[in-house]
Each structure stands twice: as C-alpha cells, then as structure tokens.
C-alpha positions as CSV (number, residue, x, y, z in Angstrom):
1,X,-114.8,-16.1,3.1
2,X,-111.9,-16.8,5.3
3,X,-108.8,-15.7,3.3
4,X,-106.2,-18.2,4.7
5,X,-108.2,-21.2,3.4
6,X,-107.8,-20.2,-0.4
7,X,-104.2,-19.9,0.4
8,X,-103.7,-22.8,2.1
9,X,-106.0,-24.5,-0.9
10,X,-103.7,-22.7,-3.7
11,X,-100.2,-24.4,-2.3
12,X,-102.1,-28.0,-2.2
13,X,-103.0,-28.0,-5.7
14,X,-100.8,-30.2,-7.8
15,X,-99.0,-28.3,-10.0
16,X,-98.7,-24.8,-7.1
17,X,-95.8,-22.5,-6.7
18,X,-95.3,-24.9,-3.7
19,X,-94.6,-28.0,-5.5
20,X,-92.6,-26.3,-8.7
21,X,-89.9,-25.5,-6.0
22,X,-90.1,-28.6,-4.6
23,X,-89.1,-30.6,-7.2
24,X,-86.6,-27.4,-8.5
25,X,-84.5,-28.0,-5.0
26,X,-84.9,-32.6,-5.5
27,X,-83.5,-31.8,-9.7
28,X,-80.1,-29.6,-8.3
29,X,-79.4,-32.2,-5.1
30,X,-79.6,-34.5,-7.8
31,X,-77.2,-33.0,-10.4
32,X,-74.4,-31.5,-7.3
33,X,-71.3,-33.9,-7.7
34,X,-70.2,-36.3,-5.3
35,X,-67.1,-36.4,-3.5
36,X,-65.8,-39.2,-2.8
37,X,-61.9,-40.4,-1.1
38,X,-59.9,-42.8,-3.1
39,X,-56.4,-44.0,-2.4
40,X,-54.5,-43.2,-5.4
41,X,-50.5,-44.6,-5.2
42,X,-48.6,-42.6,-7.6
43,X,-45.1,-44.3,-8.3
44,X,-42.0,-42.2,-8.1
45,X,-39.6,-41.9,-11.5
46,X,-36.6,-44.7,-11.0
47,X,-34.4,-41.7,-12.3
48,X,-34.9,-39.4,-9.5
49,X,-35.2,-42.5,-6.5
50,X,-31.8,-44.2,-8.0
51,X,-29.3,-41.0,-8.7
52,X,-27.2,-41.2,-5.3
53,X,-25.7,-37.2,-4.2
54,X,-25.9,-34.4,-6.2
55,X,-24.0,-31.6,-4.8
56,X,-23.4,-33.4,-1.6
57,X,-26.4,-34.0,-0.3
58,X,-28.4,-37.8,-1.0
59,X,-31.4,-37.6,-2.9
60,X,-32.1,-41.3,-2.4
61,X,-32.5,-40.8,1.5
62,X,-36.1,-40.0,1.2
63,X,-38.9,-40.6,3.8
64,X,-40.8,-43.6,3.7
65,X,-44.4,-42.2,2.7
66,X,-42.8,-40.7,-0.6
67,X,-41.3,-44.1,-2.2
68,X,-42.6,-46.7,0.1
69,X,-41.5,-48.9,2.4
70,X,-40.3,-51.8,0.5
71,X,-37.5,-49.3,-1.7
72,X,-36.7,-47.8,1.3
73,X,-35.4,-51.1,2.9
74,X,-33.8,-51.8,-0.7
75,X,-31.9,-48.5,-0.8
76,X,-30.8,-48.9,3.1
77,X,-29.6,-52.2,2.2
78,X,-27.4,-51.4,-0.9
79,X,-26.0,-48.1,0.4
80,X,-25.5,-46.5,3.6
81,X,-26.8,-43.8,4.9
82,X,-24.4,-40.6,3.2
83,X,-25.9,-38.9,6.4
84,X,-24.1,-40.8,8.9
85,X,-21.1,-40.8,7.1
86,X,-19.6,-37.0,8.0
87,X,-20.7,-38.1,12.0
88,X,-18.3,-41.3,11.9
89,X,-15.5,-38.6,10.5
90,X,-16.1,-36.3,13.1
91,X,-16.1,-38.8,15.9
92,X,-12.9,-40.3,14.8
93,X,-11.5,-36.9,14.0
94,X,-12.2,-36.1,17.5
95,X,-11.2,-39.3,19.1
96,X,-7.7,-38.8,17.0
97,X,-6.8,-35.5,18.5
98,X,-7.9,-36.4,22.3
99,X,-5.2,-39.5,21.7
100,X,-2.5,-37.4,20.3
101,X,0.4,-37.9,22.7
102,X,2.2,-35.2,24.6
103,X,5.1,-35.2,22.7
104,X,3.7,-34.0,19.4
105,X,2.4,-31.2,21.7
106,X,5.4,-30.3,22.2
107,X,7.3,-31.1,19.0
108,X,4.4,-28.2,17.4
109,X,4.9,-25.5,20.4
110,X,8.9,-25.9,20.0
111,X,8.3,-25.6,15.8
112,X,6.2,-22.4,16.8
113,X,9.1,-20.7,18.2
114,X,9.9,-17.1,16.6
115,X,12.5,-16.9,14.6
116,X,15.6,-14.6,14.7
117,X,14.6,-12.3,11.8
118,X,10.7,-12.2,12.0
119,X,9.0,-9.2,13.7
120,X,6.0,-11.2,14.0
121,X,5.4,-14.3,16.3
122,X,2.5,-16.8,16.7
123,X,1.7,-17.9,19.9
124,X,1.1,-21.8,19.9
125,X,1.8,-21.7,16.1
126,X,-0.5,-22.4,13.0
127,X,-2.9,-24.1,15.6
128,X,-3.6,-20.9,17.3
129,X,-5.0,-19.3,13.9
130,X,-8.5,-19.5,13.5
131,X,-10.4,-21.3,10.7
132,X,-12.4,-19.3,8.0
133,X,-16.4,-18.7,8.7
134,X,-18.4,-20.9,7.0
135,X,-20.4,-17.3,5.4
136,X,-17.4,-15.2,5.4
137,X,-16.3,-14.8,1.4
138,X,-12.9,-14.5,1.0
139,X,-11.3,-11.4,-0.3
140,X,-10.0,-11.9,-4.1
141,X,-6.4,-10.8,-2.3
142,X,-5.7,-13.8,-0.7
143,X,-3.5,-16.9,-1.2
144,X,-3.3,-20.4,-0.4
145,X,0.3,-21.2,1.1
146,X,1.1,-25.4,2.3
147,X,3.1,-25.6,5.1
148,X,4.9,-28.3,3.8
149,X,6.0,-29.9,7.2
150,X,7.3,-26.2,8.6
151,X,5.9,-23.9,10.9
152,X,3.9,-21.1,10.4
153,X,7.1,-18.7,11.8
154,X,8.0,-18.8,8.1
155,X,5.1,-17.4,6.3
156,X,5.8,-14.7,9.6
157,X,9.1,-13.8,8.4
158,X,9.1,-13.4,5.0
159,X,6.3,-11.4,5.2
160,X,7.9,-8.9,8.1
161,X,10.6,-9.2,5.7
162,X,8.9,-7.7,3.0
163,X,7.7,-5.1,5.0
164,X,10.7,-4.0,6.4
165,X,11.9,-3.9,2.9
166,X,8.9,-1.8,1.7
167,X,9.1,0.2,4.3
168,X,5.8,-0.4,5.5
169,X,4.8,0.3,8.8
170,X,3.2,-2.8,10.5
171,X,1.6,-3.4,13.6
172,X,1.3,-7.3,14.7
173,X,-1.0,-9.3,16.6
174,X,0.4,-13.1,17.6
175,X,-2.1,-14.0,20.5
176,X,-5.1,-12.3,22.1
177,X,-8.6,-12.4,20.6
178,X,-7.2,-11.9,17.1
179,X,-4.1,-14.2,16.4
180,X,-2.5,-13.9,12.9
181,X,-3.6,-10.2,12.3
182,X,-0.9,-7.2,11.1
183,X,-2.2,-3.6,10.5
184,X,-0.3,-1.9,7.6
185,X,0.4,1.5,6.9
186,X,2.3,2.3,3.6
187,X,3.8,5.7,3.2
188,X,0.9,6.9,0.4
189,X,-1.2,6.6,3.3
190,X,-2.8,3.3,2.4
191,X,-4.0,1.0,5.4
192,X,-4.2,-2.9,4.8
193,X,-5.4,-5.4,7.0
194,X,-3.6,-8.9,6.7
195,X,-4.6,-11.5,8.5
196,X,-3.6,-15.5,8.6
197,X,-5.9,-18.1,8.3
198,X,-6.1,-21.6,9.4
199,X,-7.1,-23.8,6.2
200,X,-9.4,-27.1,7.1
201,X,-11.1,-29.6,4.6
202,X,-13.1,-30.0,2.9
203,X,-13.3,-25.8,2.0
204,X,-9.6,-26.2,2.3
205,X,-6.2,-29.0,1.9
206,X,-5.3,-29.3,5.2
207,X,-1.8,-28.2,6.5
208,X,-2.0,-25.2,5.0
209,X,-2.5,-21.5,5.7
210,X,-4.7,-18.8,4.2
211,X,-2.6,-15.5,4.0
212,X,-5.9,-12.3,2.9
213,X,-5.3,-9.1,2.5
214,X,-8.5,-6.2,2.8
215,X,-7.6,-2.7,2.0
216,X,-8.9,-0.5,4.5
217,X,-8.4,2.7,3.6
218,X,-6.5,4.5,0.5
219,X,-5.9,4.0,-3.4
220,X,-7.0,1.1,-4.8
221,X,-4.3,0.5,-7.6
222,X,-1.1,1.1,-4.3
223,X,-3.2,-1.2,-2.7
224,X,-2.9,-4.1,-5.0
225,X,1.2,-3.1,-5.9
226,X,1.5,-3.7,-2.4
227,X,-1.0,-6.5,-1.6
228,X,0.8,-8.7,-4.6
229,X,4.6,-8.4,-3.2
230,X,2.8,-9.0,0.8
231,X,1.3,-12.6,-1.0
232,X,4.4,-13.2,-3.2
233,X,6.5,-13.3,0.2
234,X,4.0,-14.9,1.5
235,X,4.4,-18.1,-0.9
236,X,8.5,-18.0,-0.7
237,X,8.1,-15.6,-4.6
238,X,9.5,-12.4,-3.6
239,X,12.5,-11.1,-4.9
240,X,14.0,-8.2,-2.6
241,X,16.5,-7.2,-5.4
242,X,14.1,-6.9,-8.3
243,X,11.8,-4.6,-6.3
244,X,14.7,-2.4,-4.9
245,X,15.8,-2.5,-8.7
246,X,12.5,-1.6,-10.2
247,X,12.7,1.7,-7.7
248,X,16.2,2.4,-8.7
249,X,15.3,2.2,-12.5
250,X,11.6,4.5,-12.0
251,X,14.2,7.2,-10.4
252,X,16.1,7.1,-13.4
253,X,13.4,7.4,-15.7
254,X,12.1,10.5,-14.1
255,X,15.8,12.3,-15.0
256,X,15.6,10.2,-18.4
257,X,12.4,12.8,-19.0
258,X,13.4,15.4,-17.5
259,X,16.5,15.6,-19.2
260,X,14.1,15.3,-23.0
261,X,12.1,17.9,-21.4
262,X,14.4,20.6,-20.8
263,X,16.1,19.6,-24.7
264,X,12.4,19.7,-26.1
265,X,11.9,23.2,-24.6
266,X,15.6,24.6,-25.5
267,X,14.9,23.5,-29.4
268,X,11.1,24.4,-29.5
269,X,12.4,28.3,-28.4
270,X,15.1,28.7,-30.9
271,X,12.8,27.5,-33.6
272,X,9.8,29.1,-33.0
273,X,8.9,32.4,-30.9
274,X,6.6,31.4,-27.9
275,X,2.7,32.2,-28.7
276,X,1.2,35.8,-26.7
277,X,-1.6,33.4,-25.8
278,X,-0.2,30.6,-24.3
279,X,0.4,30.7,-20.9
280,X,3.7,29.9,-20.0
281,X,5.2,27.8,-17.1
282,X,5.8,30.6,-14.8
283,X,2.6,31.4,-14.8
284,X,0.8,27.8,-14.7
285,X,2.9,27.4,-11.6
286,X,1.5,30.7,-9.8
287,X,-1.6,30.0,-10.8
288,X,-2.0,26.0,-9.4
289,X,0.1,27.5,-6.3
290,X,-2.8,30.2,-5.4
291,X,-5.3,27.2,-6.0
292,X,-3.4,25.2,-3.5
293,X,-3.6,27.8,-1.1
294,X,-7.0,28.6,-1.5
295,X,-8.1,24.7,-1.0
296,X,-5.8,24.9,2.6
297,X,-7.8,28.2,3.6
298,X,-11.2,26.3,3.7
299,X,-12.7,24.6,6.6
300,X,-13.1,21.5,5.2
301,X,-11.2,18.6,5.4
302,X,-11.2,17.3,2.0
303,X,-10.2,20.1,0.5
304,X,-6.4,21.1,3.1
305,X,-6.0,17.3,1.9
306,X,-6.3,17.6,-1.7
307,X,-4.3,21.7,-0.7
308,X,-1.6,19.7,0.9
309,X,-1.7,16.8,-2.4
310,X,-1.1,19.5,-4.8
311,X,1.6,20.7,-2.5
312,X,3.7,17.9,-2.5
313,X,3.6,17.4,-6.2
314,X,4.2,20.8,-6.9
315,X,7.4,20.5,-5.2
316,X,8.8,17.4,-6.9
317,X,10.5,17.9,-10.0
318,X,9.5,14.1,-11.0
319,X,6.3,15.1,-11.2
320,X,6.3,18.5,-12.3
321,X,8.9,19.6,-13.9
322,X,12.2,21.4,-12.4
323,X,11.2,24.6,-13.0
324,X,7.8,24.5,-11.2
325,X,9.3,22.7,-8.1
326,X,11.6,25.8,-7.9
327,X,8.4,28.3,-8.1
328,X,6.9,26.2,-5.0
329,X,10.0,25.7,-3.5
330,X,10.8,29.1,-3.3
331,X,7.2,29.8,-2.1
332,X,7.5,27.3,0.9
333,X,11.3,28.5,1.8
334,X,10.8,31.7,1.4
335,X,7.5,32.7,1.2
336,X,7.4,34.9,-2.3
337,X,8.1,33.5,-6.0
338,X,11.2,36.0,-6.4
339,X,14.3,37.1,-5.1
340,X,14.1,40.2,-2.9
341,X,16.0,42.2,-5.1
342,X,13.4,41.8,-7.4
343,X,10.3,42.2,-5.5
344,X,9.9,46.5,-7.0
345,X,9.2,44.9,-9.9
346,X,6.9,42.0,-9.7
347,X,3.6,42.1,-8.6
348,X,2.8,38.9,-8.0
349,X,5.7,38.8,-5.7
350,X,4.0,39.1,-2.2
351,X,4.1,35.0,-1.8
352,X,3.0,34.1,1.6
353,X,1.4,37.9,2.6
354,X,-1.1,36.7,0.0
355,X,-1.0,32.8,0.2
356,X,-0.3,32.0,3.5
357,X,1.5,28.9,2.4
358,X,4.9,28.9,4.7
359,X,2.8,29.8,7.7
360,X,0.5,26.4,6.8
361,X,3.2,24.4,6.3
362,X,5.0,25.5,9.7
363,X,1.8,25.0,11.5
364,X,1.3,21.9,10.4
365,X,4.7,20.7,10.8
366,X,5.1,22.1,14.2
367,X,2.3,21.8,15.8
368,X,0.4,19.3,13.4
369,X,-3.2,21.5,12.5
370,X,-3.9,24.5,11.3
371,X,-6.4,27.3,12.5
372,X,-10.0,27.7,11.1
373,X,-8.8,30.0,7.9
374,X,-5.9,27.7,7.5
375,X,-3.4,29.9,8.7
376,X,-1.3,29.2,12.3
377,X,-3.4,29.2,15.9
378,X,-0.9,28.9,18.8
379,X,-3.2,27.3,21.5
380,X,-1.2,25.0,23.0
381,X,1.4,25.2,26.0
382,X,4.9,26.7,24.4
383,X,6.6,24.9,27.3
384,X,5.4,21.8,25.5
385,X,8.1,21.1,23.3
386,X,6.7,17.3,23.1
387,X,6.7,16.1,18.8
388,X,4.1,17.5,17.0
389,X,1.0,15.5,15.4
390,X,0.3,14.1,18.8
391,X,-3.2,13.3,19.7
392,X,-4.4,16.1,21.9
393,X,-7.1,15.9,24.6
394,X,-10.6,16.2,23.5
395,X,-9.6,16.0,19.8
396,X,-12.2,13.5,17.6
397,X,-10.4,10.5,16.4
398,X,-11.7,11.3,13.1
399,X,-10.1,15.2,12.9
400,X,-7.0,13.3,14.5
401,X,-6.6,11.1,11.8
402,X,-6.9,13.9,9.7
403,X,-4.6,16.0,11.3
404,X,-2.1,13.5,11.2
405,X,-2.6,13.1,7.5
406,X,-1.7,16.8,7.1
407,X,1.1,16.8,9.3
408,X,2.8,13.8,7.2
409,X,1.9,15.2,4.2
410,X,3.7,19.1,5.2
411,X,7.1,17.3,5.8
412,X,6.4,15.6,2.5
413,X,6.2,19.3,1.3
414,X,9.1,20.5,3.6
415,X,11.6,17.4,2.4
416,X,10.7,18.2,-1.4
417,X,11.4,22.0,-1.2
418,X,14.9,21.8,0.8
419,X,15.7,19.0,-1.3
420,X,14.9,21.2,-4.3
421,X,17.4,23.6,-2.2
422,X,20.1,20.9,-2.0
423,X,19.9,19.8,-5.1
424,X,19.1,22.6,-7.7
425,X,20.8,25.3,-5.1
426,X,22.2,27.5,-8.0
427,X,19.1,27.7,-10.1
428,X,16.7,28.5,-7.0
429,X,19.1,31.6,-6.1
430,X,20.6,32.8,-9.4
431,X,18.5,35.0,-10.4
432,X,19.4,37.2,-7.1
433,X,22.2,37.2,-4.3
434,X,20.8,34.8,-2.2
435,X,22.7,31.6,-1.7
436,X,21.6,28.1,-0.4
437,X,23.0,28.4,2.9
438,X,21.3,32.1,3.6
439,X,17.7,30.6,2.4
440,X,18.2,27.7,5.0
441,X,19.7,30.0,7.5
442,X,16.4,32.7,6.9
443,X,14.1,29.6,6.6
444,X,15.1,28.8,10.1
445,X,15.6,31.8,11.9
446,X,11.8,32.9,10.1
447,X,10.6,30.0,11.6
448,X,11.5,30.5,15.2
449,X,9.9,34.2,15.1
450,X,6.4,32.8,13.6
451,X,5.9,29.7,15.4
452,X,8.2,30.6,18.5
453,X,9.4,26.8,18.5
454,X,12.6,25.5,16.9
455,X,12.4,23.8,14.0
456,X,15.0,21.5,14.4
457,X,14.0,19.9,18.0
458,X,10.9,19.2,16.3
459,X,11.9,16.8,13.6
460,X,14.4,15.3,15.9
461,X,11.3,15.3,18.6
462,X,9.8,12.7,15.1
463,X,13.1,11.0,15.0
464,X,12.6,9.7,18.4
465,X,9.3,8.3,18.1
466,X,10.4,6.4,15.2
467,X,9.0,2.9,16.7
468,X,5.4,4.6,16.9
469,X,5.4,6.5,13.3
470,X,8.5,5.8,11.2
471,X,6.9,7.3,7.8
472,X,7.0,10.9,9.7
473,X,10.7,10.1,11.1
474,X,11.7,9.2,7.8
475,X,10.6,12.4,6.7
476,X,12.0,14.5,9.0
477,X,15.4,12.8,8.4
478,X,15.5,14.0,5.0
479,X,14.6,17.7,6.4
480,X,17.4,17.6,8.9
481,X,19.3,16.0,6.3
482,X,19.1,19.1,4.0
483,X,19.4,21.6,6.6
484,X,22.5,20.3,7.8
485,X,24.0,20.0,4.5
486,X,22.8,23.7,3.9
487,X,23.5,25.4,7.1
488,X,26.3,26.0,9.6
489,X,24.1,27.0,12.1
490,X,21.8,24.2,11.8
491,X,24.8,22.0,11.8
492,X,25.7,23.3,15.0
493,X,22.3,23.2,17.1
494,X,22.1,20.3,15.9
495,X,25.1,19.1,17.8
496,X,23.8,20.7,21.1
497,X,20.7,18.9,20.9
498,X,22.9,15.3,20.6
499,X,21.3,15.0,17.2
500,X,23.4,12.0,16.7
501,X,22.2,9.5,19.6
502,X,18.9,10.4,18.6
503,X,19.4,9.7,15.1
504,X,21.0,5.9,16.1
505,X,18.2,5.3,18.0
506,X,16.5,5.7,14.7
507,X,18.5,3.8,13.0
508,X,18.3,0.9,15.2
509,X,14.2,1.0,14.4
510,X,15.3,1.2,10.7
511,X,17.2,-2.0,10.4
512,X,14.7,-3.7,12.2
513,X,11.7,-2.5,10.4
514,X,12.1,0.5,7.8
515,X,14.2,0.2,5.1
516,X,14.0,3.8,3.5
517,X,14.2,5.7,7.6
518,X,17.6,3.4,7.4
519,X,18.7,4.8,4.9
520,X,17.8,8.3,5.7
521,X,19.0,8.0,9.6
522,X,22.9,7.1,7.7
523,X,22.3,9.6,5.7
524,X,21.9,12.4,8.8
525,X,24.7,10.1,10.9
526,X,26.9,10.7,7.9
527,X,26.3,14.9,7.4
528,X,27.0,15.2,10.9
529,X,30.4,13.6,11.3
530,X,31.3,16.1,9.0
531,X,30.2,18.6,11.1
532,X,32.1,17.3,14.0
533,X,35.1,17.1,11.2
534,X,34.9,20.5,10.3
535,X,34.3,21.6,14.0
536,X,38.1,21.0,15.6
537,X,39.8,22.4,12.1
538,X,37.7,25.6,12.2
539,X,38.2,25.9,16.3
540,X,41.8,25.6,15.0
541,X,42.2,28.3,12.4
542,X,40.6,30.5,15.0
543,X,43.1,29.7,17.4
C-alpha cells in the first residue's frame, strides 16, 4: 500500500488535524481588533486660551493647529501680537540714538571730564561702562546709585575719596578693555575688586549705575567693613569724620583695657598668692614665641604666614598685653628675652641662637624671603642696594606674592617692637643698664654685620616706591620714625642719605592717596627737623 495516499486521505477527511487548524486560524482573524483612524477635535479650556502673559511671555499666541483657526483670527484681532511689541522698542530705541544730535555728544563727553579731586577717570563717561550679562548674577555687595542728571565722575570721586581716607591702595582702570574697574588692596592684606556697571531696563531704571564689589582674596568679615563704607561713598552716605572717629575711639578702648588689666592683676596679687601650677605670663609668652619660630623654620608657606601672624600680634600690646609685647619686642630687638647682665642666670635666655627670630625678621625685611630653614640666604648681588620685596627673575608669581606677604608682614613686626621701644622704653630696659637709645643703636649696628646692608637705606629704598606699594612705605615710616626718635646715629645717616626729600616725595603720594603714609611721612618730616635743630647747637657747644 502506497503510504502517501492514507496521508493524503487522513488531511481530507472532514473533521482532520488539517481542517481543526483551519478554522482555529479563521476564529483568531476573527476576534483580532480593528484599527481604524478617526478625527477626533478636542477643544482647548477658555481659561488657558484667554489668560494673556504670564511671566512675560503670551500664552494666547499659540499655533493655529492647537486652537484653530477661527480663535486664532479672534485673538489676532483683539490683541496684538506681545511678540512684536519689544521689536518696535528696539527699532525706535535704535532709530532714537542714530538721531541724537552732535551737541548732546558733546554736552556728555564735556560732563565726563575728571574732576579735580578724583584719582579715577572714565573715559567717555557712564556710556563707556558696560551693561551687566544677561547670566551673570550679581554679587550681594553691590548697590544701585541714579545719576540724577550728573556724571558718572562723581560716583569716581567719592569713592577714591574713601579710599584715600581708608588708606586703601587702589589701582584704576578708566578705558581699555575693562572700563570702570579698581583693584583694592587694604592693609590686612584683603584684595577687592570694584567694578562700575552700566544699569539698562528693564533688569535695571535707566540712568543709573551699578557700583559691585567681589572679594578676591582675604578675610571675609574686613571684607564686608570695607565693602559697606566703598558702597556708602558710593551713594553720597559716607561720613569721613565718623569713621576716622570710630578709629580714634577703638584706640582708646584698647588703653581703656589695658589700663583694667594691669589694676585686675595688681589687686588679684596682693590678695591672693599666684597658684605653683599656673603658668604665668612670662612663660605663656616664651612659650607662643618658640611656636612662632618654629612655624617660620618650616618650608611651607602657610605656616611662615601664620609664624609671621603670631609675630605681629605678639608685639602689640592691644592685642596682647604690654607685658608680652615687651618679651617679643625684646626678642626681635635684641634677640634674647633678658638683659645681658642677666643672661648667667636664665636659661631660657639664648633668644635668637635658639629661635632665629631677629635673623627672620632682617631677612625678610631686607631682602624680602627667607632661606629654606627660615633663617637668612644672602644670594643676591650686595651691590644691589635696590628696595627689598622686589620681584626677582625666575621667581613664581605665586611664591612672589608670598614673599611679599612676608615682607609686609616683618615691618608690621619691626614697627610694633620699636614702637614698643618708643613707647614703653623704661620698662623694656629697667630691669638692666640698657637704655632705649643703646638697643636702637645695637639693633642697627647688629644689623649691618648679619645682613651686610643698612637698614635704614632700605626702608627709605620703600619710602620711595610709595606710588607702587604705600602699605610697605607706611610701614617703614613708622620704623624710621622710631629709630630716629631713638638714635643719634640713625638721626644722622639719616641726614646723609637726604632722608627728608625722600620722605616729601612720600608725602606728596599720601595726600593724594593714603591717608595713614600721610600721616606717618609728617610724622618722620617732623623728627628730622629736630635733628637738623639739634645739629647746629651741638656743632656749637663743640666749638
């Protein structure tokens, strides 16, 4: 029997596997759903078609598609287009300033002129300044000043005038790629950028002027004592006489206390006998002293800084008490914590052989760095007798900058221990019989034989570059100031050097721009006249 017929037989038979899946595959085309298009017009909510601008921007300018021709039309027709409103502005705005005559020109270039007692001039005047970036956020710092119908000349000047009064060291900027910009410099060492902005609608009212300050570098809370009196000058609010009377009356409060310091001490001795445990001042001193010296023996930056910090409070009796300042004092001076009559008997009397802290301080002062264990490295040309702290060849801008910080901060530590000398003379030497005028001589003479420079052409080498850094000439005016006022021979070399037309050349830069190197350069002016008093009286008794 052939096997394909009973197959083929099998699948024909009504009711086969072949006809179950036949009718299987017609039941599920059957039952499959059918997809079919439909145009479905869903109407848009009157609410959201008919609610104008929100936030600026018109909802009810919609394509057509989305509400349909026929609204469309109906919206076009009751309203404009809010769209082609700011382009009709803008053309007219544009048309307005290609019409404005030649003599307004020239009315705002003559109102731009620089006044008499501003440092800082705008070239081509408040137009000149440009507008604020659409994405730039404004710093929290910054103030909104009108113009009121002047020129921008006298936001300039009362804010140079506030500097000068400050005695902040500013650089400005009237044209060039960044119009309206000062860099600021305070004496803590705080830098502050302050830059003048054009104001323009709608962001802004027009005629006016946008005054920000950014702190760039330094303490946050100087920053804002500072920033407030730049943006109260700014708006016409600063008071010159309150903030020199607020400085007057924080001076006075520091002798206040320390007057209720030294009475709190005298009454809690003759009370009470001091505790064995206690450490006393003598020896807190000594000990923050050989911390400070071993922070400026490391290698790395932030800790010379934070050395040369400690430093310059140590040696202000404001800060730290009269008695300490004399302990550092005498350690910078000197170079020991004792007279030399009593150095058999104290042995923590070795000072500087131990510390190294006069040799820092000369280094830094005359030659503005240290060596790599923080003590002096001599690897300059002596021949060089050019100011110290100036940027050598091949030098990093970053160590520069820090080397520079140092060097300000060691005549902030030179000033406050001769003015210790000047001022607290007796206690410093009573103990022994050194007087103030041996110390300063010694001091001088020591300094010579370390450093092989003279101290005294080097701070007047700062006094001429006062137009460059006038917080370092201030500094060293005080320094000459108390050597002078200490020393006959300092007094008299300072006289060969023609101390006095370098100190009025400093003075000049100080009633321009620095109110407290003013002071300081009078000050200097006024010690050596008496010099040159006592000069032909003593040439006279010798005769």
């Amino acid at each position: 029997a052939d096997p394909n017929s009973s197959s083929s037989s099998m699948s024909a038979t009504p009711g086969g596997p072949g006809e179950r899946s036949r009718r299987a595959a017609a039941r599920l085309e059957e039952e499959a759903p059918q997809f079919r298009s439909a145009a479905v017009q869903v109407a848009r909510p009157p609410s959201l078609a008919q609610r104008g601008n929100i936030g600026g921007v018109g909802l009810d300018r919609v394509p057509g598609d989305y509400v349909g021709a026929a609204s469309a039309a109906a919206s076009a027709a009751v309203r404009p287009s809010p769209f082609e409103e700011p382009k009709d502005d803008i053309r007219k705005l544009l048309a307005a300033e290609d019409s404005k005559p030649a003599a307004a020109v020239a009315a705002g270039a003559a109102a731009a002129a620089p006044s008499a007692e501003s440092n800082w001039a705008i070239d081509g005047g408040s137009t000149s300044l440009r507008s604020v970036p659409t994405y730039y956020p404004l710093e929290k710092s910054s103030r909104c000043v009108s113009l009121g119908g002047r020129g921008v000349e006298d936001i300039t000047a009362r804010i140079s005038d506030c500097c000068r009064i400050m005695s902040v060291h500013a650089e400005y900027e009237g044209g060039g790629d960044v119009p309206g910009t000062a860099y600021l410099r305070t004496s803590e060492h705080v830098e502050i950028q302050l830059q003048l902005w054009q104001g323009t609608a709608p962001r802004h009212p027009d005629g006016c002027v946008i005054v920000e300050a950014q702190r760039r570098r330094g303490d946050a809370v100087t920053f804002h004592k500072y920033s407030r009196n730049l943006l109260d000058a700014a708006t016409g609010a600063f008071d010159p006489a309150n903030y020199v009377s607020l400085e007057d009356r924080e001076a006075e409060y520091c002798q206040k206390a320390e007057h209720m310091r030294d009475s709190l001490k005298k009454s809690s001795a003759s009370s009470s006998a001091p505790s064995a445990s206690a450490p006393s001042e003598h020896e807190n001193a000594l000990l923050a002293l050989e911390i400070a010296a071993s922070l400026l023996k490391k290698d790395r930056m932030d800790a010379r800084q934070l050395g040369m910090e400690s430093l310059c409070l140590l040696t202000d009796p404001t800060r730290t008490g009269v008695e300490t300042a004399l302990i550092a004092s005498r350690v910078v001076l000197t170079g020991s914590t004792q007279d030399e009559s009593q150095d058999d008997d104290g042995d923590d009397c070795d000072g500087t052989d131990q510390w190294g802290i006069r040799e820092a301080i000369l280094a830094l002062v005359q030659f503005g760095r240290l060596g790599d264990d923080g003590g002096f490295e001599q690897d300059v040309d002596s021949d060089d007798d050019s100011c110290a702290g100036c940027s050598g060849g091949g030098v990093p801008p970053d160590e520069q900058r820090h080397n520079d910080l140092l060097h300000n901060l060691a005549l902030a530590v030179l000033a406050n221990a001769l003015d210790v000398l000047e001022t607290h003379g007796a206690r410093l030497c009573e103990a022994g019989s050194e007087s103030p005028s041996s110390v300063a001589d010694a001091f001088l003479s020591d300094s010579r034989e370390m450093m092989e420079r003279d101290l005294l052409k080097t701070l007047l080498g700062k006094l001429g570059d006062a137009q460059v850094k006038p917080h370092d000439a201030t500094l060293s005016a005080k320094c000459l100031r108390s050597l002078c006022e200490a020393s006959k021979d300092a007094r008299r070399r300072a006289r060969d050097l023609k101390a006095k037309q370098i100190v009025q050349t400093a003075l000049e830069v100080g009633q321009r721009t620095h109110v407290k190197l003013e002071k300081e350069s009078q000050k200097v002016i006024h010690t050596l006249a008496k010099a040159e008093e006592e000069t032909p009286s003593s040439s006279g008794g010798d005769q």
